[in-house]
C-alpha positions as CSV (number, residue, x, y, z in Angstrom):
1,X,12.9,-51.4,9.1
2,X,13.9,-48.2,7.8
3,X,12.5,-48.7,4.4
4,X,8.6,-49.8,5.9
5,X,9.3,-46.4,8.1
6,X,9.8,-44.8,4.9
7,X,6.5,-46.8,3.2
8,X,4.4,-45.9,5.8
9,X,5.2,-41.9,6.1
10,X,4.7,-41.8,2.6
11,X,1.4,-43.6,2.5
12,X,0.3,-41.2,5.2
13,X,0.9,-38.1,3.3
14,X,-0.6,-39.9,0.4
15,X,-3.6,-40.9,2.0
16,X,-3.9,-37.0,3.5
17,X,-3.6,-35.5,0.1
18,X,-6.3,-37.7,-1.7
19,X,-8.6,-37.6,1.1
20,X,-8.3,-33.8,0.5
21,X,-8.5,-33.7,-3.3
22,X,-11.1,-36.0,-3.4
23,X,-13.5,-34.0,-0.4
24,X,-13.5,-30.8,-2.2
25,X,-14.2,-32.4,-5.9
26,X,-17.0,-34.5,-4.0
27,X,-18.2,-31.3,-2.7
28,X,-17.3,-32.4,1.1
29,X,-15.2,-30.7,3.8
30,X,-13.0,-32.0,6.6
31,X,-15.9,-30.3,9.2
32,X,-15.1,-30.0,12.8
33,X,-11.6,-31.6,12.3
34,X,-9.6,-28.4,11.1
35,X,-11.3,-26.5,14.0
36,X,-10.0,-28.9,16.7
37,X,-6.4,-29.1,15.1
38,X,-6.3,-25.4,15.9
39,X,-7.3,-26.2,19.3
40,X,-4.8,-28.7,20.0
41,X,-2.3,-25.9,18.2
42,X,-3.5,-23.0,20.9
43,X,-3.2,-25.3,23.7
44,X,0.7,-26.1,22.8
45,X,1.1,-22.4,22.5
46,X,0.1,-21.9,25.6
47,X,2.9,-24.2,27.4
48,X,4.8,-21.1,26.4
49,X,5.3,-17.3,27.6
50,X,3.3,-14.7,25.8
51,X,5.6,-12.6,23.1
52,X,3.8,-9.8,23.7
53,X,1.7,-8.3,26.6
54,X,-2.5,-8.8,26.3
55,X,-4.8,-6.4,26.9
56,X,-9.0,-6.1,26.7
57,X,-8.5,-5.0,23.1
58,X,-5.3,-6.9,21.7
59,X,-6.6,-6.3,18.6
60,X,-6.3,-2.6,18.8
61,X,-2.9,-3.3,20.7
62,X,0.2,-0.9,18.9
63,X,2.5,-3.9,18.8
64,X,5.4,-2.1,17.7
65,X,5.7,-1.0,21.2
66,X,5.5,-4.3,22.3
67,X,8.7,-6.1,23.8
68,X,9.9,-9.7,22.5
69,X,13.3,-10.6,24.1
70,X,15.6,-12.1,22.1
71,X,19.0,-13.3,23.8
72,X,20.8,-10.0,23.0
73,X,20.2,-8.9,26.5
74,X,22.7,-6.5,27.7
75,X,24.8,-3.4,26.5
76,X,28.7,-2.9,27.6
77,X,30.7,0.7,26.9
78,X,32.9,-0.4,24.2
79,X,35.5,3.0,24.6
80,X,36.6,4.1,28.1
81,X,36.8,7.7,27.0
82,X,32.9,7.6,25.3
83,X,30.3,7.0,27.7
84,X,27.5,7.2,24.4
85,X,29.4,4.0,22.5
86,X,27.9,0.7,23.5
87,X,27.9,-3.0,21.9
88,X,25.8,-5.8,23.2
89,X,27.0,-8.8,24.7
90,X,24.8,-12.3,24.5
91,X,23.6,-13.9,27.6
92,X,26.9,-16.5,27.3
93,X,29.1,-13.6,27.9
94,X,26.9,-11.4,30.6
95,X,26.5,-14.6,32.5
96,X,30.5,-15.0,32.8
97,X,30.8,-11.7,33.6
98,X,33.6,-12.1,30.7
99,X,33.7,-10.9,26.7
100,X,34.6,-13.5,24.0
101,X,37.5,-11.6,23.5
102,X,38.6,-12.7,26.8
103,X,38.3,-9.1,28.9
104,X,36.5,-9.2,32.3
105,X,33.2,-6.8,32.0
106,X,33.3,-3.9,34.9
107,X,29.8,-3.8,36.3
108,X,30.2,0.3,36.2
109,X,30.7,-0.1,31.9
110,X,27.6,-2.5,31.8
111,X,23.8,-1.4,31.4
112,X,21.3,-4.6,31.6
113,X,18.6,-4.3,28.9
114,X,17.6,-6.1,25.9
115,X,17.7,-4.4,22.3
116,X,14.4,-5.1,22.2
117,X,14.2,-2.9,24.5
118,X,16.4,0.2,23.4
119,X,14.4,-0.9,20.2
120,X,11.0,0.0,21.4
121,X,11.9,3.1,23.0
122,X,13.1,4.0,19.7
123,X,9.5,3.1,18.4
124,X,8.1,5.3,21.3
125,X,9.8,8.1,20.1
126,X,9.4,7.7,16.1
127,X,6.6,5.5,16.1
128,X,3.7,6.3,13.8
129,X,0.3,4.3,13.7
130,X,0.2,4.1,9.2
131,X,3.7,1.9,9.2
132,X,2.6,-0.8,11.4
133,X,0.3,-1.8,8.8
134,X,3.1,-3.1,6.3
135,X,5.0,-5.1,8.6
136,X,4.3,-8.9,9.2
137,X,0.9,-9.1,11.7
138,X,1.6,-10.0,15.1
139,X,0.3,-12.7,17.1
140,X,0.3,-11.6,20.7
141,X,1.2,-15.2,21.5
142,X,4.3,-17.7,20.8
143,X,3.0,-18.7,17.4
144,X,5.7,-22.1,17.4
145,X,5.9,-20.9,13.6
146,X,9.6,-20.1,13.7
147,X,12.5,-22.4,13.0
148,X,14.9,-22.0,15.6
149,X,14.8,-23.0,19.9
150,X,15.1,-20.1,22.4
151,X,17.7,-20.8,24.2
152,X,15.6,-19.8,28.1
153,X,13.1,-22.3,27.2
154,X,12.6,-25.3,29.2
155,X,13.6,-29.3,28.0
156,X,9.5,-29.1,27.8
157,X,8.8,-26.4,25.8
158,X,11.9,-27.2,23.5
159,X,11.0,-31.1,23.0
160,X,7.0,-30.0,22.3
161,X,8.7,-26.8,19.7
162,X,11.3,-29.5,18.1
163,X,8.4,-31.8,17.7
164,X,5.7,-29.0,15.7
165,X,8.7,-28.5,13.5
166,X,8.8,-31.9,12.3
167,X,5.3,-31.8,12.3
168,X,5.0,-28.6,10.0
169,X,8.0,-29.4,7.9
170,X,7.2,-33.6,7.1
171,X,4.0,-33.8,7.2
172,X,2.2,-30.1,6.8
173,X,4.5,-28.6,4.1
174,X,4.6,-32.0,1.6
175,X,1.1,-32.3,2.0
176,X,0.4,-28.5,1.5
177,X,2.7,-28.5,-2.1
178,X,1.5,-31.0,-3.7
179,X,-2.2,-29.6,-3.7
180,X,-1.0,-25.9,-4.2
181,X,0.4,-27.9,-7.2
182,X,-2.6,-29.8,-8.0
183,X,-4.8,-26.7,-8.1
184,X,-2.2,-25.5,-10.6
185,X,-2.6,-28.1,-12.4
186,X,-6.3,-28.0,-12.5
187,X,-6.4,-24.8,-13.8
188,X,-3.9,-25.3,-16.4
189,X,-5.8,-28.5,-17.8
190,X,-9.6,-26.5,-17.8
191,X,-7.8,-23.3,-19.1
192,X,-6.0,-25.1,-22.3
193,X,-9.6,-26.9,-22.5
194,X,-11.7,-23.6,-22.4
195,X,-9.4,-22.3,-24.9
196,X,-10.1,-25.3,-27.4
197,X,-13.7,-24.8,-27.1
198,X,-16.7,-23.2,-25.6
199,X,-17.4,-24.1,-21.7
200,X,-21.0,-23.6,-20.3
201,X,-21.0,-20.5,-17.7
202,X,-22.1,-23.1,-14.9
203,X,-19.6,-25.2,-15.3
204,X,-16.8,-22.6,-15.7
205,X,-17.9,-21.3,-12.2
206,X,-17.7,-25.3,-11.0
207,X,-13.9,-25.5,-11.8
208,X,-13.0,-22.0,-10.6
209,X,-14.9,-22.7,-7.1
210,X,-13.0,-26.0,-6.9
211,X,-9.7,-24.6,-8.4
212,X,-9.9,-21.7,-5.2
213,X,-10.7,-24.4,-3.0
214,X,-8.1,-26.4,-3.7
215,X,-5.9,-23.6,-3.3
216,X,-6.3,-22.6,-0.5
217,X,-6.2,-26.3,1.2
218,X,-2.8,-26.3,-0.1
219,X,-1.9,-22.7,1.7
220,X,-3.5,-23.9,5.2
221,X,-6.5,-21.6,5.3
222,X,-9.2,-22.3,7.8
223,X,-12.2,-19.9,6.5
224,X,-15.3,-19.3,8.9
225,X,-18.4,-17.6,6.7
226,X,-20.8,-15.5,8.9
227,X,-23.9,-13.8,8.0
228,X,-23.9,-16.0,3.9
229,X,-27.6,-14.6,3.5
230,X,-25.7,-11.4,2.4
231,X,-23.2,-12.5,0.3
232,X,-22.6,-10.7,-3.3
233,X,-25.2,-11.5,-5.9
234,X,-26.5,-9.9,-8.9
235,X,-25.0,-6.0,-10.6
236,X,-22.6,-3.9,-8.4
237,X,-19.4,-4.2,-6.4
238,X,-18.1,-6.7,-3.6
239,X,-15.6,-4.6,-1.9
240,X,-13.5,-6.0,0.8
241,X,-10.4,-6.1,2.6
242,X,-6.9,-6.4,1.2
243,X,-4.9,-8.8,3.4
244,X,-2.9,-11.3,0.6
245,X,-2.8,-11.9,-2.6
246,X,-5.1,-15.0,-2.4
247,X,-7.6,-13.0,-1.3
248,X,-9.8,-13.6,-4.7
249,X,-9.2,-17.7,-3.8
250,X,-10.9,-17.0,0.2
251,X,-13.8,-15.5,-1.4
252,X,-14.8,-17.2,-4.9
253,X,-14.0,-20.9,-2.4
254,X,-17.5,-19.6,-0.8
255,X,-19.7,-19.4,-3.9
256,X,-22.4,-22.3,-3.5
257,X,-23.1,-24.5,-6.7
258,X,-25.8,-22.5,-7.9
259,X,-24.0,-19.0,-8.0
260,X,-22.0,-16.7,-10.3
261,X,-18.2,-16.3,-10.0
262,X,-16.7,-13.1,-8.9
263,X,-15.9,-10.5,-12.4
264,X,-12.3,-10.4,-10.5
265,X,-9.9,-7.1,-10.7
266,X,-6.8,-6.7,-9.3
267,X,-3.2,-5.5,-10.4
268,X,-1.2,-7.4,-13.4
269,X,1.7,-9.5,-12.1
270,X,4.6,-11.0,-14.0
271,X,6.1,-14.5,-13.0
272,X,4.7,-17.1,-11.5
273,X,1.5,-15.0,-10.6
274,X,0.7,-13.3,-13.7
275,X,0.7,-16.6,-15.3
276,X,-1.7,-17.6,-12.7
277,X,-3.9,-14.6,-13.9
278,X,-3.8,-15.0,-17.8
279,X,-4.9,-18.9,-16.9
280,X,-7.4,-17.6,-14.9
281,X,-8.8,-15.1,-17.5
282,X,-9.7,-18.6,-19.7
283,X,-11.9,-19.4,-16.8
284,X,-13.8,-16.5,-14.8
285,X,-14.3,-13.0,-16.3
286,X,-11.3,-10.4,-14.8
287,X,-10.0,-6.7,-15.3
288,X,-6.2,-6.2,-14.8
289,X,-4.8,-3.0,-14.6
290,X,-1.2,-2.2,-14.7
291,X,-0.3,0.9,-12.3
292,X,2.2,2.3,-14.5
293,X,0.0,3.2,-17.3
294,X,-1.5,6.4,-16.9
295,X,-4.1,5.8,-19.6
296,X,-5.1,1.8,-18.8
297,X,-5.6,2.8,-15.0
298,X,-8.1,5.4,-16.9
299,X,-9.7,2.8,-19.1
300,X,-10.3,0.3,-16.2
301,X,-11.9,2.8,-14.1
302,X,-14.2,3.5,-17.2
303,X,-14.3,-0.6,-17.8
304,X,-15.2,-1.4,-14.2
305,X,-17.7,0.9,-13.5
306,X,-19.6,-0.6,-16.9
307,X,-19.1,-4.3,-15.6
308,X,-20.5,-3.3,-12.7
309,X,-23.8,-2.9,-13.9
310,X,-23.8,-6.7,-15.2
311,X,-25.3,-9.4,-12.9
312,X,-22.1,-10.4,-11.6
313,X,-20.6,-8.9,-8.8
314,X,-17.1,-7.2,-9.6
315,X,-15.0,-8.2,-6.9
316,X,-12.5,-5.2,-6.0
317,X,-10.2,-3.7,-3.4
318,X,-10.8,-0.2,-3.0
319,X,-7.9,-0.1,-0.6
320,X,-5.1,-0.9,-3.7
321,X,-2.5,-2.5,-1.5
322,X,-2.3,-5.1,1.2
323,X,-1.8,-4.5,4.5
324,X,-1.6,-6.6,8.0
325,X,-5.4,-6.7,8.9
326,X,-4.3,-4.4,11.7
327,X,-5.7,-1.4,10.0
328,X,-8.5,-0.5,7.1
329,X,-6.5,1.3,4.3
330,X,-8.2,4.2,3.4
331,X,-10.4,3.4,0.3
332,X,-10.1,5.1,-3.2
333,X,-14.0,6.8,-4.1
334,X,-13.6,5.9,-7.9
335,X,-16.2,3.3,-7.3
336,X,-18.3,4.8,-5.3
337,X,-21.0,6.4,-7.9
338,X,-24.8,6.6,-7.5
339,X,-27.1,3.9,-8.7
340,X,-24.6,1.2,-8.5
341,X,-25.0,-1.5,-5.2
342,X,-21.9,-2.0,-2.9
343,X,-21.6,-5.2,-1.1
344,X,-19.0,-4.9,1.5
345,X,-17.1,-8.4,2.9
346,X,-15.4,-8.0,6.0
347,X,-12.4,-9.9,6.7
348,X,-10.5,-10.7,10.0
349,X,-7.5,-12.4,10.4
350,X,-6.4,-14.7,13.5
351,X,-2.9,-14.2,13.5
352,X,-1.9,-17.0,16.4
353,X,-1.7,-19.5,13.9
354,X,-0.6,-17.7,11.0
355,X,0.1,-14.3,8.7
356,X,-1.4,-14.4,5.5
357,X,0.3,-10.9,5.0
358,X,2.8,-10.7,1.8
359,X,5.4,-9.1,3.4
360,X,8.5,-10.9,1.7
361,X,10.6,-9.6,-1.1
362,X,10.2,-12.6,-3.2
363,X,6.6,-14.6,-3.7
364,X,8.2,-17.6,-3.5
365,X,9.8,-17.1,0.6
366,X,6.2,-15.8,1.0
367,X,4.9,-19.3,0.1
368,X,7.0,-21.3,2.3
369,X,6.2,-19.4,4.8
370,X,2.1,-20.2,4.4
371,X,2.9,-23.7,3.6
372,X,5.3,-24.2,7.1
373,X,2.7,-22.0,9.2
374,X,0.0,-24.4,11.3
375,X,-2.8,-22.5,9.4
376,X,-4.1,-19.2,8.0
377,X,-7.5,-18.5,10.0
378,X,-10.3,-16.1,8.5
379,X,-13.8,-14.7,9.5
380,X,-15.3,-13.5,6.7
381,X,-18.4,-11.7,7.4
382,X,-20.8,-10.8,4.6
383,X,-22.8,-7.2,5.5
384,X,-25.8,-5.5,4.0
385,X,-25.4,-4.3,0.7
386,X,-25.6,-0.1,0.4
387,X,-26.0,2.4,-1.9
388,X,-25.0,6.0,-2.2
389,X,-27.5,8.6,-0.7
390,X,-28.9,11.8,-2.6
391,X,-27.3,14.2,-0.9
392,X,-23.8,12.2,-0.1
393,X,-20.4,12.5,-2.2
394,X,-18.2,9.6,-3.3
395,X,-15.8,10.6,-0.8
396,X,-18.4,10.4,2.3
397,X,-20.1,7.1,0.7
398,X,-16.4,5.8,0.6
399,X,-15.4,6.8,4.1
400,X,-19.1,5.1,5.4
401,X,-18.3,1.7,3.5
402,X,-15.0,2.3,5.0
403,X,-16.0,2.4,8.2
404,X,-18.7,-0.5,7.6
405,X,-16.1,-2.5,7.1
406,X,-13.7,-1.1,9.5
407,X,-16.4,-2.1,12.4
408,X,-17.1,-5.5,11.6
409,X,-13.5,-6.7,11.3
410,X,-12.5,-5.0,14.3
411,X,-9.6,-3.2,13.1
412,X,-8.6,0.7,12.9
413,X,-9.8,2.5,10.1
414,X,-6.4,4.1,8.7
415,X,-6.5,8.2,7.7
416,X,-4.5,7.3,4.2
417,X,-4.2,4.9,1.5
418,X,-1.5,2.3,0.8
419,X,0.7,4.8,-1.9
420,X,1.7,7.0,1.1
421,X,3.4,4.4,2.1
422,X,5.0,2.6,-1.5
423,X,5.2,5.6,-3.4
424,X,7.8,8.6,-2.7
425,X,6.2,11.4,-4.7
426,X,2.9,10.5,-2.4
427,X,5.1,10.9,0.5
428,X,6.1,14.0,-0.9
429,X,3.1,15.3,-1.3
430,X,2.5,14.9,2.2
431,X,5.4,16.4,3.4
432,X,4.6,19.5,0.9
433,X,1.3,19.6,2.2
434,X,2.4,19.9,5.8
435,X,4.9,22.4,5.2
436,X,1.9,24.5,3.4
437,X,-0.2,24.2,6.8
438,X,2.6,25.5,8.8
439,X,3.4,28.4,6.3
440,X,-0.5,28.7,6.7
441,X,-0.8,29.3,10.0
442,X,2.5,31.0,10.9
443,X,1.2,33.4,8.2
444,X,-2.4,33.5,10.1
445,X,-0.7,33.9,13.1
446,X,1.2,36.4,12.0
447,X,-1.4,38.4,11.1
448,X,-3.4,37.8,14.1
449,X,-0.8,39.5,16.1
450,X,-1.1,42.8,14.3
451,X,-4.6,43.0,14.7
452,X,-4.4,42.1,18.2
453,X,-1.8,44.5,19.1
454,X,-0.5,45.6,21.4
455,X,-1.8,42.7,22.7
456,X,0.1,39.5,22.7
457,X,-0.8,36.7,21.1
458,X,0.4,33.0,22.8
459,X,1.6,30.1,20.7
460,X,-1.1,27.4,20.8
461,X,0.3,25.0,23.3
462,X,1.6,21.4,20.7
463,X,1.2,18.9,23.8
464,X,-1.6,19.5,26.5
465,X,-0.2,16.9,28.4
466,X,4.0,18.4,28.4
467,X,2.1,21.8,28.6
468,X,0.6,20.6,32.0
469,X,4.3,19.4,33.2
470,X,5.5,22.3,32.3
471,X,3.1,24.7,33.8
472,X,5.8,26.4,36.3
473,X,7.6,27.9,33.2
474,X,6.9,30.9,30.8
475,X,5.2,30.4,27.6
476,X,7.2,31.2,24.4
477,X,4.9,34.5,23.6
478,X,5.4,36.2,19.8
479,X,4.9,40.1,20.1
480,X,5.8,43.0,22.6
481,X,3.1,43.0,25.4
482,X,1.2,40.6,27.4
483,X,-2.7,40.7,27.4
484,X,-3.8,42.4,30.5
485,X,-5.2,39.9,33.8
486,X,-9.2,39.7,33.1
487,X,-9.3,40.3,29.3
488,X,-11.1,37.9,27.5
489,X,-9.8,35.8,24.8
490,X,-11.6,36.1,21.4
491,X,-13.1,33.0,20.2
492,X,-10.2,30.6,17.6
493,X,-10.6,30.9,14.3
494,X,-10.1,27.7,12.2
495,X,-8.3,27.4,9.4
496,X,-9.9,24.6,6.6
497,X,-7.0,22.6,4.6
498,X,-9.5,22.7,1.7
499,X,-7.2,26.0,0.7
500,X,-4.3,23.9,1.6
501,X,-5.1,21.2,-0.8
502,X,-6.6,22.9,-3.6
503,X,-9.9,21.0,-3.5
504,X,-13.5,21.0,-1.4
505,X,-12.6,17.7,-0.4
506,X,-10.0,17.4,2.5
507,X,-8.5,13.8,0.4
508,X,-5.5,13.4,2.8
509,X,-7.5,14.1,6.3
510,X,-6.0,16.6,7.3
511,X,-7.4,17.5,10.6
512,X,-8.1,21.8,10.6
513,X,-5.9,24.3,12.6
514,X,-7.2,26.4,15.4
515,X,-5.6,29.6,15.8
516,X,-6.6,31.9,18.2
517,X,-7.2,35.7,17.9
């Protein structure tokens, strides 16, 4: 009994992963079918509480102020003499009204509130918008992706979670690792083939589009292409957005059977992925650039900018680093030069289902996650290619593309780029920059107030809103005397960061400084 069991799961996933293989080399899909397995998915999660409030725009939503409870759900005072020193106590022990050490809990030493909660008022207080791009997406929703019960569920909702766990780890996970294997293997036969001898162009395209589709089968991505009759052909870039590192596979899946591959950039790996890359070299054209190297990171600039005048699109990333699909990284202008076509790609990430965001230490927790998830869902949306006006600078054409892009996926467009948040001396540089504002204006405001005198000069008020509150009480004044009732203010003068920054263009968006007179 046990052993036909045993036949027939296996037989299933068998029958699952050729049907696959065999659809994509056929040139086929799975059609409607992937589309209602995500509905059947959303309808299960919504047997279950929302993790996170929803709003009109929840994908503008600042989820790090959002509140998931977990079952730490209550603080105690853990010293008699220290009101300030607190430990939690799980719901077990606030329920009993007892510790597991065995002492009864005094209502007076107990405050009832979950550390989410203390968490997020934390947030509140240090929370800043460019750091909840690099955190794992969230999905405004119980996604049923996790691996363990919560323990105020119902018998429902924990037979339907204990069910999609066997679900996603017997029958989605198997399936999903032996074609992310396949598609290894594919590539590994073609490449040790195109390295014997001389492939046709067309046919080189054939195996990558098939490798990429394979690929992402095996990773659970359910791609929707809108607006194809813009997609990247002939010289010039195809700039998206930077969610995974399988970002080159979403994209080059989508070439029909009479297009050219993507010329395909990115950063050079070591391990499993940089292997991936020197394979993939034998079969599609592609620039890697190590970051380290001051002079190749000058040679590929120089290199792309001459492949982009080829008739194959050069598929790059102006925004250097992934991020969440929360926000639009701030794009680097290097490729944004006159005469050369830009055709942005737009993409959006559903989240419910999945987070195709690298956000692991290790590649290999990252894949395990993908293959466990119930699917990574994309819109891809394919805009009008543009050009750089006359009378426009790289940084402006950047910033428009940027903002393009920003639009159509419906996320924030972020005020900096991905090394303020990876790289300390950029971080440093910040800070220094800062600090040379303040000095800046404490100097201008400094001199204000001798040319004003004996008039007094007001500090500019930091918070409109606390100013209001506050309106009862004295403002902090620098000088000796008080303007007189009915003299009129002289216009603020502004103070440009270009100074600041050394350059005409304001590079870290540093918003100007009114001062007043």
């Amino acid at each position: 009994m046990l052993g036909d069991l045993l036949l027939a799961y296996g037989r299933t996933l068998l029958a699952g992963y050729a049907a696959t293989v065999l659809l994509i080399l056929a040139g086929g899909s799975w059609g409607p079918l992937p589309w209602a397995y995500l509905r059947v998915v959303a309808w299960l999660q919504s047997l279950f509480p929302p993790s996170y409030p929803r709003s009109s725009e929840v994908h503008r939503a600042r989820w790090p102020q959002l509140i998931h409870k977990p079952s730490w759900s209550c603080l105690v005072r853990s010293h008699p003499e220290k009101a300030a020193l607190f430990e939690f106590l799980r719901d077990e022990e606030r329920a009993t009204g007892v510790e597991s050490s065995g002492k009864k809990i005094e209502l007076r030493d107990a405050w009832d509130a979950t550390a989410a909660l203390v968490e997020a008022g934390l947030n509140a207080i240090v929370e800043d918008d460019f750091s909840a791009a690099f955190t794992p997406a969230p999905s405004y929703c119980t996604s049923l992706n996790g691996f363990r019960l919560h323990p105020d569920w119902s018998p429902l909702q924990k037979t339907v979670f204990s069910a999609g766990l066997a679900v996603r780890i017997l029958i989605l996970f198997p399936i999903r690792l032996a074609l992310v294997a396949t598609s290894f293997l594919w590539l590994f036969i073609w490449a040790a083939y195109a390295a014997c001898t001389t492939i046709q162009p067309r046919l080189l395209t054939w195996v990558a589009v098939k490798y990429s589709r394979i690929f992402c089968a095996g990773t659970g991505v359910v791609a929707e292409y809108t607006q194809e009759q813009y997609r990247p052909e002939g010289s010039g870039f195809a700039v998206s957005a930077h969610l995974t590192p399988n970002d080159a596979h979403i994209l080059t899946a989508d070439i029909p059977a009479s297009g050219h591959s993507y010329l395909v950039t990115g950063q050079r790996h070591t391990g499993i992925i940089g292997l991936m890359e020197q394979m993939a070299a034998r079969i599609i054209p592609t620039l890697w650039l190590d970051r380290a190297s001051v002079q190749e990171r000058r040679s590929f600039a120089e290199n792309v900018l001459e492949a982009a005048k080829n008739p194959v699109p050069v598929l790059f990333f102006p925004e250097g680093y992934c991020s969440n699909n929360t926000q639009l990284l701030q794009f680097r202008r290097a490729i944004f030069v006159r005469d050369v076509d830009i055709h942005p790609i737009a993409i959006r990430q559903d989240s419910r289902f999945g987070d195709g965001f690298w956000s692991e230490d290790l590649f290999k927790d990252y894949m395990v996650r993908l293959l466990t998830s119930w699917a990574v869902v994309y819109k891809i949306t394919y805009l009008p290619k543009m050009r750089r006006d006359l009378n426009e600078s790289a940084s402006e054409f950047a910033t428009r593309v940027h903002d393009e892009i920003a639009d159509a996926s419906e996320v924030t467009p972020a005020v900096f780029d991905g090394s303020f948040w990876y790289k300390k001396p950029e971080q440093a540089k910040v800070r220094e920059t800062q600090q040379q504002a303040l000095a800046h204006l404490l100097s201008a405001t400094v001199e204000c107030d001798k040319e004003n005198a004996p008039y007094l000069l007001a500090a500019p008020p930091v918070d409109r809103t606390l100013s209001e509150e506050l309106a009862g009480t004295k403002p902090v004044l620098f000088g000796a005397h008080s303007a007189p009732l009915g003299a009129k203010s002289p216009a603020p003068r502004r103070l440009s960061m270009n100074g600041v920054l050394g350059s005409n263009n304001n590079t870290l968006n540093i918003p100007e400084i009114v001062v007043p007179e």
